[in-house]
C-alpha positions in Angstrom: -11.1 -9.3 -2.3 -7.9 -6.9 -3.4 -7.8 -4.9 -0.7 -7.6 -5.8 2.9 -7.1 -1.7 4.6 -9.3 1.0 2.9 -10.3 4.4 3.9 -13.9 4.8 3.6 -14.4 8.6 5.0 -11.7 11.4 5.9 -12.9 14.3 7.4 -10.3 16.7 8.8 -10.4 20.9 10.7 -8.3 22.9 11.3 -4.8 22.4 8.8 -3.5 25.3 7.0 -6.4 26.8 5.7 -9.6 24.6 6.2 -11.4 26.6 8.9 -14.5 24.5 8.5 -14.7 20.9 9.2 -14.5 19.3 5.3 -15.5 15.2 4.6 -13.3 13.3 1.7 -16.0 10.4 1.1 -14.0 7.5 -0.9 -17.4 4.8 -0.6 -20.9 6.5 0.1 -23.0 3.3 0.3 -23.8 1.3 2.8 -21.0 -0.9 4.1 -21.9 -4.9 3.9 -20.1 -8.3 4.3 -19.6 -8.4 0.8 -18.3 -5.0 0.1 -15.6 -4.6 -2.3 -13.7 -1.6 -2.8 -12.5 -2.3 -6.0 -14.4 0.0 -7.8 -13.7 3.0 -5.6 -9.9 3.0 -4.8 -8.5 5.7 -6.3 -9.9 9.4 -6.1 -8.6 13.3 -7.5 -8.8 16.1 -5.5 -9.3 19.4 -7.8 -9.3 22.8 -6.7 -8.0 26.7 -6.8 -5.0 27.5 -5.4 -5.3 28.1 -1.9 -8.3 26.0 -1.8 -6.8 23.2 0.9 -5.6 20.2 -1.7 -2.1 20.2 0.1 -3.9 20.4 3.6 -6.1 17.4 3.1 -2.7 15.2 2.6 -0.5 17.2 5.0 -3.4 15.7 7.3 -2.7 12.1 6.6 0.6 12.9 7.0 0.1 14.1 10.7 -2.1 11.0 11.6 0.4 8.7 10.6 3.2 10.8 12.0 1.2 11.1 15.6 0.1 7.3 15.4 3.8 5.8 14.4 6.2 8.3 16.5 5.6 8.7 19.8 8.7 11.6 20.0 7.1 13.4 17.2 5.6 16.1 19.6 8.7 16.3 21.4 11.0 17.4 18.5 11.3 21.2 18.1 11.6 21.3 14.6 8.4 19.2 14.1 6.5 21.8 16.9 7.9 24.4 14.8 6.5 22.9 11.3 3.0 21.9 13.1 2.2 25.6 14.4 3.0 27.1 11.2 0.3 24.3 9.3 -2.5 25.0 12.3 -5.3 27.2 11.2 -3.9 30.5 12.4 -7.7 31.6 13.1 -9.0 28.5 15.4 -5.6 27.2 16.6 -7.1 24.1 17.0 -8.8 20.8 14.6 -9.0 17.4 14.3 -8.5 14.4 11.4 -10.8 11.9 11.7 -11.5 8.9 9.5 -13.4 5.8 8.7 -11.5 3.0 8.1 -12.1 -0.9 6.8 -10.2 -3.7 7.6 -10.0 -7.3 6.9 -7.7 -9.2 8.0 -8.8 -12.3 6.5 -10.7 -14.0 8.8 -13.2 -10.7 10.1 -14.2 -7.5 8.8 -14.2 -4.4 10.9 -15.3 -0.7 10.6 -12.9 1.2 12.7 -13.2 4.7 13.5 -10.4 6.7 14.6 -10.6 10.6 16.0 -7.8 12.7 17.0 -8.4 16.2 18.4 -5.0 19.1 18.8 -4.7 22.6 19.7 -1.9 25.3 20.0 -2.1 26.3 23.6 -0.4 29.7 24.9 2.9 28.5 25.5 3.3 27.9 21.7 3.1 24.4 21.7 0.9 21.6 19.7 -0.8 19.3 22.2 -3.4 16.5 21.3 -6.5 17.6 23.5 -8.5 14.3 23.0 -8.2 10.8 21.0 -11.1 7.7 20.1 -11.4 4.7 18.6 -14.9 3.2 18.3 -15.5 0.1 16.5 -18.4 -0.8 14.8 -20.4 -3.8 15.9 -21.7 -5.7 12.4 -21.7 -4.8 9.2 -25.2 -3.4 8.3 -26.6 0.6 8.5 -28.4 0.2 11.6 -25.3 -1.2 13.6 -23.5 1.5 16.3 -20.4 2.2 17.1 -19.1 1.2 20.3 -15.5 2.9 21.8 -12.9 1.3 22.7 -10.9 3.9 24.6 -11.0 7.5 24.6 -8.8 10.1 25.7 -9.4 13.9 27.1 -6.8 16.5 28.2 -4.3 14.3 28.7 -5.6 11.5 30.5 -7.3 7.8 29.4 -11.3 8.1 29.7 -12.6 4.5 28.8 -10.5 1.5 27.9 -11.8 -2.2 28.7 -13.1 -3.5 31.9 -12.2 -1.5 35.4 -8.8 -3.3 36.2 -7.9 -3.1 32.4 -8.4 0.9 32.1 -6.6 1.5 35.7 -3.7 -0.4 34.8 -3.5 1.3 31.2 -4.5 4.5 33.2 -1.3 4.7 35.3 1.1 3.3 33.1 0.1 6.8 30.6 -0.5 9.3 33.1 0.6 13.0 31.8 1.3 11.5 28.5 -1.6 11.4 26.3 -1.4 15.6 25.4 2.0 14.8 24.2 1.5 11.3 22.5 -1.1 8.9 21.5 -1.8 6.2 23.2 -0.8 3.5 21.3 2.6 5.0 21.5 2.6 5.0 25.3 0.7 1.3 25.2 4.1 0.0 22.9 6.7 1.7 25.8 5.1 -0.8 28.5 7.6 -3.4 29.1 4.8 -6.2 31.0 1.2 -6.2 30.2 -0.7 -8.7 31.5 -1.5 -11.6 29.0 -5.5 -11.2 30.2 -5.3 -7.6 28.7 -3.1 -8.7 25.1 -6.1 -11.3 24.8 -8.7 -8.7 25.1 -10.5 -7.8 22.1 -10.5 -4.0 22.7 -6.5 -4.4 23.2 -6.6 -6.3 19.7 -8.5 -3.7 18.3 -5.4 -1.1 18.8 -3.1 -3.5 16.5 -5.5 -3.3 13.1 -5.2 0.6 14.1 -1.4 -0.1 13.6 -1.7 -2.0 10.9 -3.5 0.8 9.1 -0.9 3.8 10.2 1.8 1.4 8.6 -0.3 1.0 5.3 -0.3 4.6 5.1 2.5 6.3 2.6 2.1 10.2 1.7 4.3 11.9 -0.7 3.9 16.2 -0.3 5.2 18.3 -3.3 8.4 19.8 -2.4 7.3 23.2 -2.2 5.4 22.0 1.2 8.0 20.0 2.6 9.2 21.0 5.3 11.8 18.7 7.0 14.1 21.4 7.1 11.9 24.2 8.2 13.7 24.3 11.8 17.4 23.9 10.6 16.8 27.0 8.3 15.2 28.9 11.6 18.2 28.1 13.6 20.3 29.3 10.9 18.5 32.4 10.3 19.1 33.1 13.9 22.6 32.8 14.5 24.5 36.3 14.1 28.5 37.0 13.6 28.7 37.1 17.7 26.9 33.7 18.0 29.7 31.8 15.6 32.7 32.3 17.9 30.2 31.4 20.5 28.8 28.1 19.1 32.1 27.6 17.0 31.8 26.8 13.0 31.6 23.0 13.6 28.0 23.5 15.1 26.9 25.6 12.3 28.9 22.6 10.0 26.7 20.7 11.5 23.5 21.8 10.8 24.2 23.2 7.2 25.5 19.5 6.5 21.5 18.0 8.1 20.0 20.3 5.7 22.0 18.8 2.9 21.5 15.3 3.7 17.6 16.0 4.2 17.3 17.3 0.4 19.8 14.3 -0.7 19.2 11.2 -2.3 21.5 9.3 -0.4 19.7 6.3 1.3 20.8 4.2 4.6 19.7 0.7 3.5 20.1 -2.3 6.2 22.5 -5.1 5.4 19.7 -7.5 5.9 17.6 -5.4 3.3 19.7 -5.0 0.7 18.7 -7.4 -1.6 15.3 -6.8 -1.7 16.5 -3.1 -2.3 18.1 -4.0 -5.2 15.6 -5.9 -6.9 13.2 -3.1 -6.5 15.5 -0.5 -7.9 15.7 -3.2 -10.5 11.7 -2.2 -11.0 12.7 1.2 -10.6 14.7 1.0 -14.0 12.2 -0.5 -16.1 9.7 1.3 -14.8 12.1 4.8 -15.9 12.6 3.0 -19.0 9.3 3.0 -20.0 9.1 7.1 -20.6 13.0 7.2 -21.1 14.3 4.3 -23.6 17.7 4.9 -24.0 18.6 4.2 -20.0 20.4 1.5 -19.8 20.7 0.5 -16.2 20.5 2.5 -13.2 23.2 1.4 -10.6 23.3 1.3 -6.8 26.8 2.9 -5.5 27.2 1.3 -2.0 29.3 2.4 1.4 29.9 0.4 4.4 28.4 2.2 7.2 28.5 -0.2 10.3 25.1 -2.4 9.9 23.6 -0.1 6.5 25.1 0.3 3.1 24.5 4.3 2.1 23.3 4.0 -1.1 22.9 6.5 -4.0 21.8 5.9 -7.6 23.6 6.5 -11.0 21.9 6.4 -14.1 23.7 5.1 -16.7 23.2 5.4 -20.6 24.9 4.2 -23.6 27.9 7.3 -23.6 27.8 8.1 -20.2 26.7 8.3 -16.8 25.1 10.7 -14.3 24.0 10.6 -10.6 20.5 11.1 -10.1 20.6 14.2 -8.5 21.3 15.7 -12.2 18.9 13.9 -13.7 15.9 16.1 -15.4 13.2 17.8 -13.2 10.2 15.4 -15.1 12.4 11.9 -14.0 13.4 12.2 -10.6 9.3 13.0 -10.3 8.9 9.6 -11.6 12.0 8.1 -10.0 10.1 9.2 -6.5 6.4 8.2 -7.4 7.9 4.7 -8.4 7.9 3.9 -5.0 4.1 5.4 -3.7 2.6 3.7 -7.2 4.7 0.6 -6.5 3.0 0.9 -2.7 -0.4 1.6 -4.0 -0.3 -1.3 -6.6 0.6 -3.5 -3.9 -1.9 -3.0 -1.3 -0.9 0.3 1.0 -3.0 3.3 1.2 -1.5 6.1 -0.8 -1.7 10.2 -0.5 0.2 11.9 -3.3 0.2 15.9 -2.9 0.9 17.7 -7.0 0.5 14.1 -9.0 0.8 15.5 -12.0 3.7 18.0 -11.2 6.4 17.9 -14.0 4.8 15.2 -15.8 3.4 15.1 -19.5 -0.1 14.6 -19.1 -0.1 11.2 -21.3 2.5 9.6 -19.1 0.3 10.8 -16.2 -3.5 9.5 -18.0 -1.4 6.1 -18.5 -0.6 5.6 -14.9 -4.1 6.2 -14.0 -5.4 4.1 -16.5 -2.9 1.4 -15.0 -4.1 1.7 -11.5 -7.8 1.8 -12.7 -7.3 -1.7 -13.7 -4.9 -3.2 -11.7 -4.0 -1.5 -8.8 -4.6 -3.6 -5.8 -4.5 -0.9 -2.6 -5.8 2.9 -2.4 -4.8 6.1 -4.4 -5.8 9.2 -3.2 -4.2 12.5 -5.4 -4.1 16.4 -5.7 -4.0 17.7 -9.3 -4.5 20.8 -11.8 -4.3 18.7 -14.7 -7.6 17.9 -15.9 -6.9 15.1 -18.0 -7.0 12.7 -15.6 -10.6 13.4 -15.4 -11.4 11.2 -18.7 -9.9 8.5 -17.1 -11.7 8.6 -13.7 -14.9 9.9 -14.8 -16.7 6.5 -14.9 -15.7 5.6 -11.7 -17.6 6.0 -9.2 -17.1 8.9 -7.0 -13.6 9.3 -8.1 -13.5 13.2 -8.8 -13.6 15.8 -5.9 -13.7 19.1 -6.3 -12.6 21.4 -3.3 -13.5 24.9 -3.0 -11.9 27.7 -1.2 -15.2 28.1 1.4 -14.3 24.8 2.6 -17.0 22.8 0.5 -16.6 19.4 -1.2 -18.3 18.3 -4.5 -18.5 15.0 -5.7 -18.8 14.4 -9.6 -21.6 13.1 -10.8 -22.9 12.6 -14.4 -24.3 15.8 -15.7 -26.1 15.0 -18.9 -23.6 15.1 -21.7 -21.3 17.5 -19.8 -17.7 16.3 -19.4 -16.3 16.8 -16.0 -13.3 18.8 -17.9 -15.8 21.1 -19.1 -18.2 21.5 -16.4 -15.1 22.7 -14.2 -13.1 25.0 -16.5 -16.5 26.5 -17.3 -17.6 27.4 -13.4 -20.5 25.2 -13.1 -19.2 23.0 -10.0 -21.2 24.6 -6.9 -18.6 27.3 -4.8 -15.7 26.7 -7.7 -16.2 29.5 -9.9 -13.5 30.3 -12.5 -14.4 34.1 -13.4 -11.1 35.2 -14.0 -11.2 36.5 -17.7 -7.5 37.6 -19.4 -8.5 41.1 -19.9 -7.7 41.5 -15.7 -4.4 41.4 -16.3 -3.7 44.4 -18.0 -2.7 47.0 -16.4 -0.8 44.8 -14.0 1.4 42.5 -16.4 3.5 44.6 -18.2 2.2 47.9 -16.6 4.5 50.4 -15.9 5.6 51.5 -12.8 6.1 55.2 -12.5 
């Protein structure tokens, strides 16, 4: 078997505008001990604007985020970001997903549940966390939990002496972290407890957070959300006060966190080359006449800061002037070379500034030879040709908060059955004649 991490459900409340609890399912059946996800690893996600595409990935995005960083709730830009993505109505959710691993020598069915909520003060605190694991491989098998969390404070985790020692050691963490970022700050924990099979269990839930890459259009990232606040909020008084060099300071982060420049460990470099090596040929591919894209280099202390050139027969430019359409494909080189490779990937606007043949041929690629997990948000129907013979490969996401699976409709194409209205709760009854009057109209 390809794949050793795959996500078999993801159900998610609460982000941006899914009000209503909604379920992603990437494998319906039955899970057995010879299941093989090969045949379901990569799914589209198709709906109106507005209808919660960008939130279902924005929620991988905060799993990962809350599983990997344990600082993440403690950085005011990132509380800033996360109340502004919280449903403004329930001001409070959860992500929740299904996931399989094997690593080889056993198969698990993990099950991992994070809850959140925006309490008065403003804030984003997780309000309760669980891991269950499921015993076997067959329908009839439970799940069993190997810890929980509630308000703040560990519920269930191993034996007596193993949950009061784990207990202590996070006390009045667990509403600002999770707790496998408390269980990593622990500088002795008994041997007895590492051998445990409920403490091994929190490892293949860190294996799958590090599997996990997501790439969100650029019109929803925001890593600089904060640093524009701050610098909407300083006034001519406030710049004698702070002095220019602070407000230098923060223009120059908001630069750096739109740049291409890298920071690329010494030890690291030369597998960095050789993949912007792939990078190249990959460009090449859809551009002919590149000849070589070059790494410029600076020493800084233990990293090189890197930036790319890309150089043709004439002349030479930095990537930053490249067109719109190849530094798209220049950043998906690295999620499709992820995805091809074994990781777990969530791309938000696939097809944005791509010709829909390039974009059908990477799919196609994938379909056949992609070893990990693709899971991407498009308008562009084409890739529907492709995917329609796989199974439960097409999603279609409605503004109510439903999801619809494709399923074989006769002789009806899944292009057509969507453009014409007939998937359930995505009607498309907008007709050209309710624009007049408002294009073009006149204003007086």
């Amino acid at each position: 078997m390809d794949s050793k991490i795959y996500i078999l459900k993801l159900k998610i409340c609460g982000i941006k505008n899914i009000e209503r609890p909604i379920e992603i399912e990437f494998y319906k059946k039955t899970i057995n001990r010879d299941f093989n996800p090969d045949k379901y690893k990569i799914k589209a996600i198709y709906g109106e604007n507005g209808s919660g595409k960008t939130a279902i990935i924005s929620s991988v995005k905060l799993l990962q985020n809350l599983l990997l960083n344990k600082s993440y709730l403690a950085d005011t830009d990132n509380q800033n970001f996360l109340i502004e993505i919280v449903n403004k109505k329930t001001k409070k959710g959860f992500v929740q997903c299904e996931v399989y691993v094997d690593d080889g020598d056993e198969k698990y069915v993990l099950d991992y549940y994070i809850a959140f909520e925006v309490r008065e003060d403003n804030r984003f605190y997780i309000t309760a966390e669980k891991l269950k694991l499921k015993n076997g491989n067959y329908s009839k098998n439970k799940y069993s939990i190997i810890y929980e969390t509630k308000n703040g404070s560990l519920v269930k985790f191993g034996d007596k002496k193993m949950h009061d020692f784990f207990k202590e050691k996070s006390q009045n963490l667990l509403d600002k972290q999770t707790f496998f970022t408390c269980i990593v700050d622990i500088k002795f924990i008994p041997k007895e407890f590492m051998n445990n099979k409920d403490f091994i269990m929190l490892f293949l839930l860190f294996i799958f957070a590090l599997s996990l890459l997501v790439s969100i259009d650029e019109a929803d990232n925001h890593a600089d959300y904060g640093l524009r606040q701050k610098l909407q909020n300083i006034d001519e008084g406030d710049i004698e006060k702070t002095g220019l060099n602070l407000i230098n300071q923060i223009n120059q982060k908001i630069l750096s966190a739109k740049g291409n420049e890298m920071l690329i460990h010494k030890s690291m470099y030369n597998l960095y080359e050789k993949k912007i090596f792939r990078m190249y040929l990959f460009i090449q591919i859809f551009k002919p006449e590149l000849c070589a894209i070059e790494i410029e280099k600076k020493d800084y202390d233990q990293y090189y800061k890197c930036s790319l050139k890309m150089v043709y027969e004439e002349y030479s430019l930095d990537q930053e002037f490249e067109s719109r359409g190849i530094k798209k494909l220049m950043n998906l080189f690295h999620y499709l070379d992820a995805a091809s490779d074994g990781s777990i990937v969530f791309i938000d606007e696939l097809d944005s500034n791509i010709n829909d043949v390039y974009l059908d041929k990477i799919i196609e690629f994938f379909v056949y030879y992609g070893k990990g997990q693709l899971c991407f948000t498009s308008h562009n129907l084409s890739p529907m040709s492709v995917l329609k013979s796989n199974k439960n490969a097409i999603n279609f996401i409605s503004g109510i908060n439903t999801v619809h699976t494709w399923t074989t409709c006769g002789n009806l194409s899944p292009e057509n059955a969507y453009k014409k209205g007939f998937i359930e709760d995505s009607p498309f009854n907008v007709d050209a004649s309710d624009f007049l009057g408002i294009l073009g109209g006149s204003d007086e």
